[in-house]
C-alpha positions as CSV (number, residue, x, y, z in Angstrom):
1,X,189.5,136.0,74.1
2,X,188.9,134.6,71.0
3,X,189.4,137.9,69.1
4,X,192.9,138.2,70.8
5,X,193.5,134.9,69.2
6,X,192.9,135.4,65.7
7,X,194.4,139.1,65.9
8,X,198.0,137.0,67.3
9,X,197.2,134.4,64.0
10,X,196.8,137.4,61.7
11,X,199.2,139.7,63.4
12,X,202.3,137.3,63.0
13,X,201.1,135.7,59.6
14,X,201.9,139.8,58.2
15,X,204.8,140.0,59.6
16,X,206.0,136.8,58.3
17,X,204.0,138.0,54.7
18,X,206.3,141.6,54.9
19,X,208.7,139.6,53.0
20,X,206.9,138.2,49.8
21,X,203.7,140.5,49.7
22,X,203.1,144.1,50.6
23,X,199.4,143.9,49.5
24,X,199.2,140.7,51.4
25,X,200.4,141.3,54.3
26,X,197.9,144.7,54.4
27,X,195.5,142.3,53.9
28,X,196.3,140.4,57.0
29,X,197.4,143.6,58.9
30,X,193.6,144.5,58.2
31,X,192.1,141.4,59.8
32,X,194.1,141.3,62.4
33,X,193.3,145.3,63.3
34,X,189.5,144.2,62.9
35,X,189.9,141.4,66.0
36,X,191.4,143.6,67.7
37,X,188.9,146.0,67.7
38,X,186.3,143.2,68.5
39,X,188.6,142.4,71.5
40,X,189.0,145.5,72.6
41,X,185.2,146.6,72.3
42,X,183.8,143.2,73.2
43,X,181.2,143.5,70.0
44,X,180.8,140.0,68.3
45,X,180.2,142.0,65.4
46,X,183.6,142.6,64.7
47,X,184.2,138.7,65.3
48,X,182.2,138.2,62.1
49,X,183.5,140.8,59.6
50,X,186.9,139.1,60.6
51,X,186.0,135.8,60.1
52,X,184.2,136.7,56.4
53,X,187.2,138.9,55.4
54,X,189.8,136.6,56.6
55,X,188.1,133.4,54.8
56,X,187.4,135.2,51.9
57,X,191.1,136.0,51.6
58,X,192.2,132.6,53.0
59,X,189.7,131.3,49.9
60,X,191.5,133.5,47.5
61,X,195.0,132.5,48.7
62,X,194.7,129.1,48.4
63,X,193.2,129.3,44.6
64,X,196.6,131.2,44.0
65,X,198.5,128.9,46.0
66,X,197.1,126.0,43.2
67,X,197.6,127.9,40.4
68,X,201.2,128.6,41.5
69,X,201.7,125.0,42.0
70,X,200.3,124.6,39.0
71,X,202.6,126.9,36.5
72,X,205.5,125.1,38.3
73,X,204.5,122.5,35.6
74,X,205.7,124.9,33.0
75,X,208.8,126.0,34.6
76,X,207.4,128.8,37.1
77,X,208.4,128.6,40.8
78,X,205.7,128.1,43.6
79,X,204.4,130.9,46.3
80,X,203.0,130.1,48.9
81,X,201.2,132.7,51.2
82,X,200.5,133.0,54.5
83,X,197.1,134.5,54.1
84,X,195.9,130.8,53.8
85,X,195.7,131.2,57.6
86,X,192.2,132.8,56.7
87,X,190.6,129.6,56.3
88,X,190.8,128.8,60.0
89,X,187.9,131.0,60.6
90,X,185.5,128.9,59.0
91,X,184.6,127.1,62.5
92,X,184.6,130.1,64.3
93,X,182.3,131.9,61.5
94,X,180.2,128.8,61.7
95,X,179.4,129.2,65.4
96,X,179.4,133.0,65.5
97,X,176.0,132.4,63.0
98,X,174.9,129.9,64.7
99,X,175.0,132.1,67.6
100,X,173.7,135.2,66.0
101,X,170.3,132.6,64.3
102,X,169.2,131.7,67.5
């Protein structure tokens, strides 16, 4: 269930990224295709490499988001990206280790 979730989260966040980012929205596309095939297999495995790859780009995202903000200072315009919905793995990557530790 929880694998459906995230693939909806990352599923819509591409589409919605289609229109700044190719690359990003890959990105995203990628995720999302990896939750879905933790849903559809029912391996918590999958779970995991989503949550890693989607925080590591949620992590990444964010840095640009600030450095964008940033250069606005100096006359640039801001981006913002919708992969910075990566970083709403982090709880469930916490309890997936958790899980797997015990």
């Amino acid at each position: 269930m929880v694998g459906l979730i995230y693939f909806i989260i990352f599923f819509v966040s591409a589409v919605f990224e289609l229109k700044n980012s190719y690359a990003n929205s890959f990105v995203l596309f990628t995720v999302s295709a990896v939750f879905l095939k933790g849903a559809i297999t029912k391996k918590e495995g999958y779970y995991l490499a989503g949550s890693i790859l989607g925080l590591a780009f949620g992590v990444l995202m964010l840095l640009s988001t600030v450095a964008s903000y940033a250069d606005t200072f100096f006359g640039g315009r801001a981006n913002v990206s919708y992969g910075i919905v990566g970083i709403s793995t982090l709880p469930y990557l916490l309890i997936v280790r958790k899980k797997l530790s015990a």
